[in-house]
C-alpha positions as CSV (number, residue, x, y, z in Angstrom):
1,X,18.0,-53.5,-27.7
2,X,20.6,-51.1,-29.9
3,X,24.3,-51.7,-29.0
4,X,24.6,-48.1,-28.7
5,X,21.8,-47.1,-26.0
6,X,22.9,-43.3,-25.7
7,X,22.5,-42.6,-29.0
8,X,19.5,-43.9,-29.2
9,X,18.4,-41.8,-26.3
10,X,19.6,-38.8,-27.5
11,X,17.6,-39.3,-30.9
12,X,14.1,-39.6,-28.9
13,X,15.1,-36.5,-26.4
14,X,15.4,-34.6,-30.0
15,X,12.4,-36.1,-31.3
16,X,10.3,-34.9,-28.2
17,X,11.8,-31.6,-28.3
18,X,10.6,-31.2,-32.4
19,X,7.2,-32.1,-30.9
20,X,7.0,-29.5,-28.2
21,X,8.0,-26.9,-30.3
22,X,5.1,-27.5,-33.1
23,X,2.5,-27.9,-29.4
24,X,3.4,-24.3,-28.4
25,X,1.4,-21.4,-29.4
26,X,2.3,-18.2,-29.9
27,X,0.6,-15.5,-27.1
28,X,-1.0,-12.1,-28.4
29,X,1.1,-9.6,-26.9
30,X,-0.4,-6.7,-24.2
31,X,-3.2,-5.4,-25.1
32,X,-3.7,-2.1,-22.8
33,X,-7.8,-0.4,-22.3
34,X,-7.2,2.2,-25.4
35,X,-6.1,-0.4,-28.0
36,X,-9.3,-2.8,-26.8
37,X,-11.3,0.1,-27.2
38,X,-10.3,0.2,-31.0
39,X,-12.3,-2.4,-32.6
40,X,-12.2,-0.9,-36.4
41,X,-9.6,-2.5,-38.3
42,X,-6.9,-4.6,-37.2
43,X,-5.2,-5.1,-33.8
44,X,-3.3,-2.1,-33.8
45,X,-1.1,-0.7,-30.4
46,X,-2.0,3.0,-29.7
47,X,1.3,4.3,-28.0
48,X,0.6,6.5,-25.0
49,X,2.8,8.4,-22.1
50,X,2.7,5.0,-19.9
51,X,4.3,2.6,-22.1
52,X,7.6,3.6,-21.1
53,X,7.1,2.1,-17.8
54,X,6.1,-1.3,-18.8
55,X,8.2,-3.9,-18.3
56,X,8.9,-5.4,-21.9
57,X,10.4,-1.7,-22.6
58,X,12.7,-1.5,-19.7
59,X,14.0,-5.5,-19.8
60,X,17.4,-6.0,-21.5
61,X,20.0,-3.6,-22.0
62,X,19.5,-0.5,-19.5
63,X,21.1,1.6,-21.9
64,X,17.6,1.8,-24.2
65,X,15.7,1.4,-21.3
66,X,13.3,4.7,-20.9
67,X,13.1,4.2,-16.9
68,X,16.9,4.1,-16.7
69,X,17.2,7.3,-18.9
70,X,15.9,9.4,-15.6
71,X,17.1,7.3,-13.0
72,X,19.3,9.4,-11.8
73,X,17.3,12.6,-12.0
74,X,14.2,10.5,-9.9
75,X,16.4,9.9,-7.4
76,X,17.8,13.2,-6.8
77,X,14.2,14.7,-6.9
78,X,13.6,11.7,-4.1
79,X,16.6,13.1,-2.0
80,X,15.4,17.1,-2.3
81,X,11.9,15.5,-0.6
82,X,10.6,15.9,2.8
83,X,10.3,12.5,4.3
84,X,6.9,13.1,5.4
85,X,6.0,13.8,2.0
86,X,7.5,10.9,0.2
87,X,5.7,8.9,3.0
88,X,2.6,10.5,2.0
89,X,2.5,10.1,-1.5
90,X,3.5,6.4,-1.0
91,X,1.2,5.3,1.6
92,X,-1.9,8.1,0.6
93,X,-1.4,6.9,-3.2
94,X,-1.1,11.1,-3.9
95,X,1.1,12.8,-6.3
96,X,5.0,13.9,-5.1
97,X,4.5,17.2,-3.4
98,X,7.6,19.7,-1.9
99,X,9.9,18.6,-3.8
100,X,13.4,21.1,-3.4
101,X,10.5,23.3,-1.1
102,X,13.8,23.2,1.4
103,X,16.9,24.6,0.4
104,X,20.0,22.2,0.2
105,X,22.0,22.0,3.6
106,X,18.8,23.1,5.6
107,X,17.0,20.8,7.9
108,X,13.4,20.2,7.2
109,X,10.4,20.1,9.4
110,X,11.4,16.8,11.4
111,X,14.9,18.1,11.6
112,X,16.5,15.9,8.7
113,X,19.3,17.6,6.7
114,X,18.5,18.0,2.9
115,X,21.5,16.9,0.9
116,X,21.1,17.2,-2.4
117,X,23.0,18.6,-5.3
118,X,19.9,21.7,-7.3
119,X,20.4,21.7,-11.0
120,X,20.5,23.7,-13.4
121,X,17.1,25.7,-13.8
122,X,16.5,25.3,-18.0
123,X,13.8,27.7,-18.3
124,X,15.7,30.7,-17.1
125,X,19.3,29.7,-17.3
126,X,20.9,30.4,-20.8
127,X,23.9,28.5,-20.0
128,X,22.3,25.4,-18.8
129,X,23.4,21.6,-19.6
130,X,21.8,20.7,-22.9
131,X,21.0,23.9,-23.7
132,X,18.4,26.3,-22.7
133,X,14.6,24.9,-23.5
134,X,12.9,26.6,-26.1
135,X,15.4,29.4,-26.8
136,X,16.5,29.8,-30.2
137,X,18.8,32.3,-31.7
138,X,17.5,35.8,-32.8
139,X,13.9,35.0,-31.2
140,X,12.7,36.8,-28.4
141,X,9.9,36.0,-25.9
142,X,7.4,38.3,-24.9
143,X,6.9,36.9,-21.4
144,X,10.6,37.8,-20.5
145,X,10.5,41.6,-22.0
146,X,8.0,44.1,-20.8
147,X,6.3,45.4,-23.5
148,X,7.1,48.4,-26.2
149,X,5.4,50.8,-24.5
150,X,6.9,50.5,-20.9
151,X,10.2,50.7,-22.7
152,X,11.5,54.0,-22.0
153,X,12.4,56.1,-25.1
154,X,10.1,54.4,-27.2
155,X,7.9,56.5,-29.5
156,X,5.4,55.1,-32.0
């Protein structure tokens, strides 16, 4: 027997922990029904509009997280719901109808009072936050502005 016994011990924890690490193998990472479908060529991962809901994208920081990004905009649509239709869609398995289809402050059908803040409307509001989607400077859309001929004054 050594005259130094923990030593000795700590040397063969070490030694069994060099041996586990060499034993474990190294998993092939998710493989989702579009990238097993693609059997030409090496494993490749087609990205799609669902992998920002898996959970290997949202773990960690929540400041990269895509979930976390609309958080707050999920749970304000949740609030300008119905009850009966967030019930619905949860227990039917349907998509999130009625959503803001009662005003803020007014009581919906089973007499519950909507509070909930309505943002800004981007398509139509030039002065919403973040800008206005898909207007650019000096370009005018046609699905706004009646057309030349209905434009009084207008001669060809």
């Amino acid at each position: 027997m050594s005259d130094r016994p923990l030593d000795r011990i700590r040397a063969d924890a070490r030694a069994a922990d060099r041996r586990l690490k060499h034993q474990r193998r190294r998993t092939a990472g998710y493989t989702d029904c579009i990238d097993r479908l693609d059997t030409i060529g090496p494993a490749y991962h087609h990205a799609g509009p669902f992998d920002a809901a898996l959970a290997s994208r949202n773990a960690g920081n929540p400041r990269y997280s895509p979930l976390a990004a609309v958080h707050d905009s999920n749970m304000e649509a949740i609030r300008a719901t119905p009850r009966e239709n967030l019930i619905d869609a949860l227990s039917r398995h349907v998509p999130l109808q009625g959503t803001a289809s009662v005003p803020p402050g007014a009581r919906d059908m089973s007499g519950n009072l909507m509070d909930y803040a309505e943002g800004a409307d981007l398509m139509r509001e030039p002065d919403a936050a973040g800008g206005a989607y898909k207007r650019w400077a000096g370009i005018v859309s046609l699905s706004c502005c009646p057309p030349l001929s209905l434009v009084q004054g207008h001669r060809r």
